[in-house]
Structures are given as structure tokens and as C-alpha cells.
C-alpha positions in Angstrom: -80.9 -44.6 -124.0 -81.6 -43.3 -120.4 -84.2 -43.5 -118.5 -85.2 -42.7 -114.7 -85.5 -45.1 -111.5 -86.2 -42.9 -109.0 -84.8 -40.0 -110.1 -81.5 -41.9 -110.7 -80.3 -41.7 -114.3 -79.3 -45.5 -115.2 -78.6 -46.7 -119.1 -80.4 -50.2 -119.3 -78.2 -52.8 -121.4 -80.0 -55.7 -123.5 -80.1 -58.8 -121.5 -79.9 -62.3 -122.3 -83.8 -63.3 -121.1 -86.5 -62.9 -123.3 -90.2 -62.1 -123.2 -92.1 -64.7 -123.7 -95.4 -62.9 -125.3 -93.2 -61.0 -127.5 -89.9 -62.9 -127.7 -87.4 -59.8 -127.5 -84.6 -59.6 -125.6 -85.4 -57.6 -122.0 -84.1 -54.5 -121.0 -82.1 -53.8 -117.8 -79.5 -54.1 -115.5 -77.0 -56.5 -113.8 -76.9 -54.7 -110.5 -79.9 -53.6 -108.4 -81.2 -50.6 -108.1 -82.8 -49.3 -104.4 -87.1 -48.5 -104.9 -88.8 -46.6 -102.7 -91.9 -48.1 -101.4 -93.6 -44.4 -101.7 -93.5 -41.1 -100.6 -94.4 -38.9 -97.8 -96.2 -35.2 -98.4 -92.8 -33.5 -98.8 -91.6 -35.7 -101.6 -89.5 -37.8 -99.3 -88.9 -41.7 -100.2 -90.7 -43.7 -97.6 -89.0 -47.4 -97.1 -88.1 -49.4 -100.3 -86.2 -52.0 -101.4 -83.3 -53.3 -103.9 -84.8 -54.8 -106.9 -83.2 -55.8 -110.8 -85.2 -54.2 -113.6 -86.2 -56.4 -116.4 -88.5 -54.8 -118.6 -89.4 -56.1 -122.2 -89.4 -53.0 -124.8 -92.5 -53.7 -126.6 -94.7 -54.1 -123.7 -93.5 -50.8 -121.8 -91.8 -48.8 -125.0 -88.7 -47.3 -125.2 -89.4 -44.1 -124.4 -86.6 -42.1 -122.7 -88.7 -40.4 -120.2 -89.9 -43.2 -118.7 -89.1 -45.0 -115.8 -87.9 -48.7 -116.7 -91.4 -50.6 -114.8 -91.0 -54.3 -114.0 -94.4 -56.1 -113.8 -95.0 -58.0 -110.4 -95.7 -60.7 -112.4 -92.4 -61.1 -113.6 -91.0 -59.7 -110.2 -92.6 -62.6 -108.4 -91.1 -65.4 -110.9 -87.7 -63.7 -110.5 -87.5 -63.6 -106.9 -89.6 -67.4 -106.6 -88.9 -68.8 -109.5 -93.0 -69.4 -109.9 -94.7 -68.0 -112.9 -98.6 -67.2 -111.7 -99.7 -67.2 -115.0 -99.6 -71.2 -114.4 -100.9 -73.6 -112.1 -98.7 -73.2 -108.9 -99.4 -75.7 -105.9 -98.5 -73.5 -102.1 -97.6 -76.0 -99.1 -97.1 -74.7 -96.1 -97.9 -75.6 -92.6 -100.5 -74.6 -89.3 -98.0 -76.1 -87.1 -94.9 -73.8 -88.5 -95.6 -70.2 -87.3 -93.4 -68.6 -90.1 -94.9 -70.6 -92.5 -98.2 -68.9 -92.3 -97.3 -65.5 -91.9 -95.3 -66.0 -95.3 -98.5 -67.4 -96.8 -100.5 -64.9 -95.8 -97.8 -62.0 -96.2 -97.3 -63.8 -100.1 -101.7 -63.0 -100.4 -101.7 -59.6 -99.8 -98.7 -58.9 -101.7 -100.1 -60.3 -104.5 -103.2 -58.6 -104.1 -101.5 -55.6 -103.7 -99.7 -55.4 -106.8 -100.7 -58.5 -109.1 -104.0 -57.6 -108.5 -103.3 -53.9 -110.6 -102.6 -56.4 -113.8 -104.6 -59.4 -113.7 -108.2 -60.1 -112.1 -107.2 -62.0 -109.0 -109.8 -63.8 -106.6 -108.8 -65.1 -103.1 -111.0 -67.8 -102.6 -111.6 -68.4 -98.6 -113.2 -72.4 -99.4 -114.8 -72.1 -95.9 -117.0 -69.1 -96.7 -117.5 -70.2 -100.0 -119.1 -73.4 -99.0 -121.1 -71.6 -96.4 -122.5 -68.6 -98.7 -123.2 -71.5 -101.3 -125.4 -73.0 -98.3 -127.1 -69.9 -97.5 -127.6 -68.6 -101.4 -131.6 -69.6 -100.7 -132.2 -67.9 -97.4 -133.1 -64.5 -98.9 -132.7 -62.4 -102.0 -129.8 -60.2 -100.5 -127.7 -63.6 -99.9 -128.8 -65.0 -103.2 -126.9 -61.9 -104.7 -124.0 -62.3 -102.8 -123.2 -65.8 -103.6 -124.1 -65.0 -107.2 -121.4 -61.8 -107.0 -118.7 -64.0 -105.5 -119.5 -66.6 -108.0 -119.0 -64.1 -110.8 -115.5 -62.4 -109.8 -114.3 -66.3 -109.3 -115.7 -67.1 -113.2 -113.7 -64.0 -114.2 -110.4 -64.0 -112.0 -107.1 -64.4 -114.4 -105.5 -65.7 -111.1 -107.6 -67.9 -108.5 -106.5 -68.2 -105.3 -107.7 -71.5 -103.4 -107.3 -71.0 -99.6 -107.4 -73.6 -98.7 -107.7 -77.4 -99.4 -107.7 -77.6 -95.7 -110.4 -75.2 -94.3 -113.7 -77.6 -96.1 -115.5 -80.8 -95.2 -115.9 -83.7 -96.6 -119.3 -83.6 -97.4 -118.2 -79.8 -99.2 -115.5 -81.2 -101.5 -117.7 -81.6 -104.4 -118.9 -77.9 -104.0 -115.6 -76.7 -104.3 -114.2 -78.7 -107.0 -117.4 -77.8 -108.8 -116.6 -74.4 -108.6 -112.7 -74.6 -109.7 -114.1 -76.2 -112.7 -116.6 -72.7 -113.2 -113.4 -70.9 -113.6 -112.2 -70.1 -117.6 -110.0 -72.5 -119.1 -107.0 -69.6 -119.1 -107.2 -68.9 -115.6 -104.6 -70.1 -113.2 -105.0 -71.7 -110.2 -102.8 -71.1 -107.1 -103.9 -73.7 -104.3 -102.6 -74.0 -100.5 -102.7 -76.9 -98.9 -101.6 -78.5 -95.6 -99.3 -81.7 -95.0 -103.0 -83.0 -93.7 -105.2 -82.0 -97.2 -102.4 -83.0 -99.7 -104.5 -86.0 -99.9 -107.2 -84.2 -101.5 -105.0 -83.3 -104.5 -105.8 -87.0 -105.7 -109.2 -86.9 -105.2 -110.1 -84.3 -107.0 -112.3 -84.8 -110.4 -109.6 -86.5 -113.3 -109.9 -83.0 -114.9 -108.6 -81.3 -112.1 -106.2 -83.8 -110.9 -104.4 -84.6 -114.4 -104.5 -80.8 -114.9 -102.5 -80.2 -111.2 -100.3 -82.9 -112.2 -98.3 -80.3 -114.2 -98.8 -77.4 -111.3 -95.6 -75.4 -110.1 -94.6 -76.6 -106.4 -93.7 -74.0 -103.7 -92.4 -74.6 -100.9 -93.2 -72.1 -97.5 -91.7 -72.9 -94.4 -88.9 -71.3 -91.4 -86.0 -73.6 -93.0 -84.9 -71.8 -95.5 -87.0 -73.0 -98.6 -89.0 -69.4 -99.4 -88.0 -66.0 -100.5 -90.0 -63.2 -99.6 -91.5 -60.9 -101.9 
């Protein structure tokens, strides 16, 4: 079987991972293959980079016209090791510039191209708390706060950002709303060297339930990958 990355003819061979929804073996290659990041109004491949297909055969078909399409979910686990469809725990650092432009680069690539599978919802704490506050003021904030408090209920993927941007006094507003999401949603929650502590005081069913999260690690010493 062929297919087209690109407009480059590669065979994919039947590789040792599996899908876990389906349990098949995946289909694609040992070497990388270059992907443009787009194309300009005369056809022309705009940026890109080199990536490994892995696509499972029942969730894409085999179909020899298409191209072989890896999910960013799956891209992001590759390339991270971190599988979004769990609880993944994000520690970075204010005081490391790198660190947060990674974190917030890692956002709006997720966004970007998670988003176009899964509902995702960036949660900015601070605003939360404050629209929460203000829900009373008028009918048009009322309706705000009750939109933002529906995408959260719905999002397959929640984003937390971040333990370190509430108050004290607001901690029980926020936890109250991670326990509003649906019990298949993921969480991914930053967090600061200076909010880690906040991890423990959580409610026990948050805190047993983060006990099992995914750890990841963004800082200028090595210990990331970009996506």
C-alpha cells in the first residue's frame, strides 16, 4: 500500500506500537518524513518540520489515497512522552525565562491543533475567580460567567493556569469548579515551585485523583522537548 505525505509517495510498514482504543498494530515509518507547516497562494510549502507517522488503520482507514494523518494527541505523547488524555501535572518556573515561553508556546500549540479533536478549555484561575465575583453585577456578566462555566463542564481537556495566579481566600472557588468538570475529562495543571503546596490541599478527591497525574517537567536545562 502507498500513500502520500506531502506529495511524497512513502509505503508505511506495520509497527510494533499499538492503538490503544482499537489494539491494532500502527502504521508507519522508522525514518521521518519533512511536513510543511502550510502553503502560500502559489502552492508553495511554507516552513515545516520532520515528524514520524504513526497512524492506527481503523481510526484513519487504509485507503490508498490518503495521506497517512497522525493525531496531535498522539504526536504530543511521542515527542513528550505525556498522554493528555490523563491527568498531567506542568511545573515550570516565573523566575526561568525559557520556562515560560515553553509553557505558554506548549498552550497555544495545543490549542492550535488538540483543540481540532478534543474540547479543550484554558482555564486563566485569575479571571475565573474574578468573573465568578462579578456573575451578580448585571445580566450581561451573569451570562458570561455562566458561558465560561459551561465550555469548562464540557472541555475533554482542562487546562488549569495556574495554581499560582489565585488567593487564598479563592482556593475553594477554584477547586469547586475542577470538581464541575465530567468525570472523563482530563486535567492539565501548572504550577510554580511557590503553589506546589497547594497540590496537597486540595479536596481528598482531587488530591488522591492528582496522585496518579503525569509529571512534566519545563525549564532551560534540558528537561522539555518542544512541540
Amino acid at each position: 500500500m502507498e500513500v502520500k505525505v506531502n506529495g511524497e509517495v512513502i509505503t508505511p510498514i506495520e509497527l510494533e506500537e499499538v492503538c490503544p482504543e482499537h489494539g491494532c498494530h500502527l502504521l508507519g515509518r522508522n525514518e521521518p518524513v519533512w511536513s510543511y507547516d502550510g502553503h502560500d497562494s502559489n502552492g508553495k510549502g511554507i516552513g515545516g518540520h520532520w515528524y514520524t507517522p504513526r497512524v492506527c488503520p481503523q481510526c484513519f482507514g487504509r485507503k490508498p489515497e490518503e495521506s497517512v494523518r497522525v493525531s496531535s494527541i498522539a504526536e504530543f505523547k511521542h515527542k513528550k512522552g505525556i498522554d493528555l488524555k490523563k491527568d498531567v501535572i506542568v511545573k515550570y518556573s516565573f523566575n526561568d525565562e525559557l520556562s515560560v515561553v515553553a509553557a505558554d508556546n506548549m498552550k497555544s500549540w495545543i490549542i492550535q491543533n488538540v483543540g481540532r479533536e478534543i474540547k479543550v478549555k484554558i482555564v486563566n484561575t485569575r479571571k475565573y475567580c474574578e468573573q465568578m465575583t462579578h456573575r451578580f453585577m448585571s445580566d450581561e456578566e451573569k451570562q458570561k460567567f455562566l458561558k465560561l462555566k459551561h465550555e469548562i463542564e464540557i472541555a475533554d481537556l482542562v487546562i488549569i493556569d495556574s495554581l499560582a495566579d489565585f488567593s487564598e481566600s479563592q482556593e475553594e472557588s477554584v477547586y469547586n469548579m475542577m470538581l464541575t468538570c465530567k468525570d472523563n475529562a482530563s486535567f492539565m495543571i501548572l504550577t510554580i515551585p511557590e503553589s506546589e503546596s497547594r497540590l496537597d490541599d486540595m479536596p481528598i478527591k482531587l488530591k488522591y485523583r492528582l496522585k496518579s497525574a503525569q509529571i512534566m517537567g519545563l525549564d532551560s536545562k534540558g528537561r522539555r522537548n518542544e512541540v
